[in-house]
C-alpha positions, 0 to 999 in steps of 0.5 A, spaced: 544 476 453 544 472 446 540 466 448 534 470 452 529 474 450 525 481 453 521 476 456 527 473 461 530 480 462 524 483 465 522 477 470 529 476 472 529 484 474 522 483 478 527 478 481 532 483 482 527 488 485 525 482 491 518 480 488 517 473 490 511 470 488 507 472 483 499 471 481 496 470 474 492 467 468 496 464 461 493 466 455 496 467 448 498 474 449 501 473 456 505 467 452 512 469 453 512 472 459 509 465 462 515 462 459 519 465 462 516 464 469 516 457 468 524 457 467 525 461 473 520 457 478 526 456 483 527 464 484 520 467 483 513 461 486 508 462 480 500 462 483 495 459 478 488 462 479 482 462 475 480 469 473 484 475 473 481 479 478 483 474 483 490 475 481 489 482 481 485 481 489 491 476 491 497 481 489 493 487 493 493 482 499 500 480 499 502 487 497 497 490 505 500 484 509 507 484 508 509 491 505 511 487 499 511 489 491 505 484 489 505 482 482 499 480 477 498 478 470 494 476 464 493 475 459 491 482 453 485 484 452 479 481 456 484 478 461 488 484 463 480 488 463 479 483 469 485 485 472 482 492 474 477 491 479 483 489 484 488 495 481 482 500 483 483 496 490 490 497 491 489 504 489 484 506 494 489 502 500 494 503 499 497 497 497 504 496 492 502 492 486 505 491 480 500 489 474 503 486 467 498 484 461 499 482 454 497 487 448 496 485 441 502 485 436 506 492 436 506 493 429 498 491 429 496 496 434 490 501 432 488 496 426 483 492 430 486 486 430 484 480 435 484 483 442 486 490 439 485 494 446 489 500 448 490 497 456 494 502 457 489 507 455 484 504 460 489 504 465 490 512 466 485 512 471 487 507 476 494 505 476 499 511 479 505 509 473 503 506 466 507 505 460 507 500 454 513 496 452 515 500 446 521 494 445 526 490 447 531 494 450 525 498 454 524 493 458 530 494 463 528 502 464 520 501 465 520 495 470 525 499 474 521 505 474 514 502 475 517 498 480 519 504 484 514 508 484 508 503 487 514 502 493 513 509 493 507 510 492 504 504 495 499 503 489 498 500 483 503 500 477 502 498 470 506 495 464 502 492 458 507 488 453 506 486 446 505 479 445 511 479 440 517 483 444 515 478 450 518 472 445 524 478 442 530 476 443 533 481 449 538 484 444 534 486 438 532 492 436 534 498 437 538 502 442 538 510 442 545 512 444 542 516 450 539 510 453 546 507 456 545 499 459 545 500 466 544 507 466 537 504 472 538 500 477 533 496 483 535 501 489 530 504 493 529 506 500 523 508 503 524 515 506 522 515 514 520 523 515 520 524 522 516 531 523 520 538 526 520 538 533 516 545 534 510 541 531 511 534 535 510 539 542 505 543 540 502 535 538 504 534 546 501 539 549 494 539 545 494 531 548 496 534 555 492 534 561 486 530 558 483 524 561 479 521 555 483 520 550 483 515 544 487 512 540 485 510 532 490 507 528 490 504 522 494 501 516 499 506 516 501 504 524 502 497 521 509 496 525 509 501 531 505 495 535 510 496 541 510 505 540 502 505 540 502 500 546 507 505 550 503 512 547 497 508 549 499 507 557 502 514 557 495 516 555 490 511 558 488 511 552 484 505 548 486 503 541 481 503 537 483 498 530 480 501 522 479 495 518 485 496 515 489 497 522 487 489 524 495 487 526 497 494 527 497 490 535 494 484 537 486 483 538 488 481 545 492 487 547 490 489 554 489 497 550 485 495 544 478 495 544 478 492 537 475 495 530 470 500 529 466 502 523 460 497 520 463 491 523 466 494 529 466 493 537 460 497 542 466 499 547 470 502 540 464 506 538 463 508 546 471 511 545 470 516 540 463 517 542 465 520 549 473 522 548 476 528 549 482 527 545 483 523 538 491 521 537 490 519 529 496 513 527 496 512 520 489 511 518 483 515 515 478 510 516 472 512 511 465 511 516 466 519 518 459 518 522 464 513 527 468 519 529 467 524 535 462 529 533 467 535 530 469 540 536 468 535 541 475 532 541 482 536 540 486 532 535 492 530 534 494 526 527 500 522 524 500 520 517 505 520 511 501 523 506 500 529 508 494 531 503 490 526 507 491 530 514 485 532 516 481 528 510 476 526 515 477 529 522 478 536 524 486 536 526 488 540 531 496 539 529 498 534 523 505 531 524 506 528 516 511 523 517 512 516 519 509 512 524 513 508 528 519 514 528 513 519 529 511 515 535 518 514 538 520 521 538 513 524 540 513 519 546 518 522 551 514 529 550 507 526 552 505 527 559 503 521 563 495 521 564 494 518 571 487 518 570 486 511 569 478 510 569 477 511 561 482 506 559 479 501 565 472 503 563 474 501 555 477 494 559 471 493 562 467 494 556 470 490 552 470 484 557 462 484 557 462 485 550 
């Protein structure tokens, strides 16, 4: 530890938590921390961008496509202000990012001294973990906590680092005794909740006995592509895709009808306008005029968040768990539908369209 700084600590456990690539702009407040990155290029690819909403925007993206921590960076004051059009995008999507900016001088905040902003402050309002660097032997206990709660949450997580302890040698400064070294560590699991079985019946019977049901999957299903074809064919039932949903299974299934919404497909749009039922996989698309007409479609919606059941559309039984687990055990329950002539009807539509 002698040799390295809290700037070296802080990257190697961002390396230790699995992040791979991070996006960012140098400044002399972030300094140190870029010294680091550049002597751990074999293990962590720095991305160069030109502003720091594109670092931020960049991070998010990587964050959506893989399930991955997205990491982002600037500099202090008017660089980590930029960073926050794209943190309020991983906040409203749901994506896992972690931002770090630089903050003036530990010892000069709250003197108005060059870049004197409280970015933490400013935070508050959009990251889901936010916390400033209060010295070198904090550094350990804050990346683990941020890093794990934007897993967990998916969504954005914030550090500001003063300009001074980024270059501070790892070891200095003082140590409470009730902040054992190695009291944290990087494990996580993402839990996989699986809703009770009384509520995955009453799912199938409210799907039971209706010929014109539709899928809409989302973010959320991103993963299940084999258990929403197979609910899709028990069903006859078209898949429709919200934007966020667009490799929950490929443009050329043979069940989708593609994407819905403002930049959507006639054949999804006709879906929902004359479905009888609604299975909701991990979505909760915003264009609510695109949904059925409430009260036309008995609805059953899986989701992991259980705040969001129901957010958009009336839900006759909500089943708060994982998607892919949620599906594999509602499957054998569902009921094969043999009529076929609203799924055919949906795969003529989306030929001629």
């Amino acid at each position: 530890m002698a040799d390295q700084t809290a700037s070296d600590v802080f990257v190697d456990r961002l390396i230790d938590w699995g992040a791979e690539v991070i996006f960012g702009l140098p400044g002399d407040g972030i300094n140190g921390f870029m010294d680091a990155l550049r002597t751990r290029g074999d293990r962590i690819r720095y991305v160069h961008v030109r502003h720091e909403e594109v670092a931020a925007m960049a991070a998010v993206g990587y964050a959506k496509f893989t399930g991955k921590l997205g990491v982002c960076f600037a500099t202090s004051g008017s660089g980590a202000v930029h960073m926050m059009n794209g943190l309020l995008d991983a906040k409203v999507e749901q994506a896992p990012v972690l931002a770090i900016s630089g903050m003036t001088y530990h010892d000069l905040v709250g003197t108005s001294y060059l870049q004197d902003v409280n970015i933490d402050y400013l935070m508050n309002d959009i990251a889901l973990y936010n916390q400033r660097i209060m010295g070198p032997q904090h550094v350990t206990n804050v990346v683990d906590y941020a890093c794990r709660t934007a897993l967990a949450q998916r969504g954005p997580a914030h550090i500001a680092f003063p300009i001074d302890y980024q270059a501070a040698p790892a070891d200095s400064g003082t140590r409470y005794m009730r902040n054992v070294p190695g009291h944290t560590s990087t494990a996580f699991q993402n839990p996989v909740r699986i809703p009770e079985p009384d509520l995955l019946r009453r799912a199938a019977e409210a799907l039971g006995g209706k010929a014109k049901v539709a899928i809409l999957a989302g973010a959320g299903a991103r993963g299940a592509t084999a258990e929403l074809e197979e609910a899709a064919d028990k069903l006859g039932a078209p898949i429709i895709k919200a934007q966020l949903g667009k490799d929950c299974v490929p443009d050329d299934s043979p069940f989708t009808t593609g994407p819905v919404g403002l930049v959507g497909s006639r054949p999804s749009e006709e879906a929902l306008e004359e479905c009888e039922a609604l299975l909701i996989v991990g979505s909760t698309m915003p264009y609510i005029e695109y949904y059925p007409a409430p009260g036309q479609a008995v609805c059953v919606q899986i989701g992991d968040k259980p705040e969001r059941i129901g957010l958009r559309y009336p839900a006759d039984v909500g089943l708060c768990g994982d998607a892919r687990a949620t599906l594999r055990a509602l499957l054998p329950l569902l009921a094969r539908n043999e009529d076929r002539e609203f799924l055919t009807q949906a795969q003529d539509g989306m030929r001629a369209w």
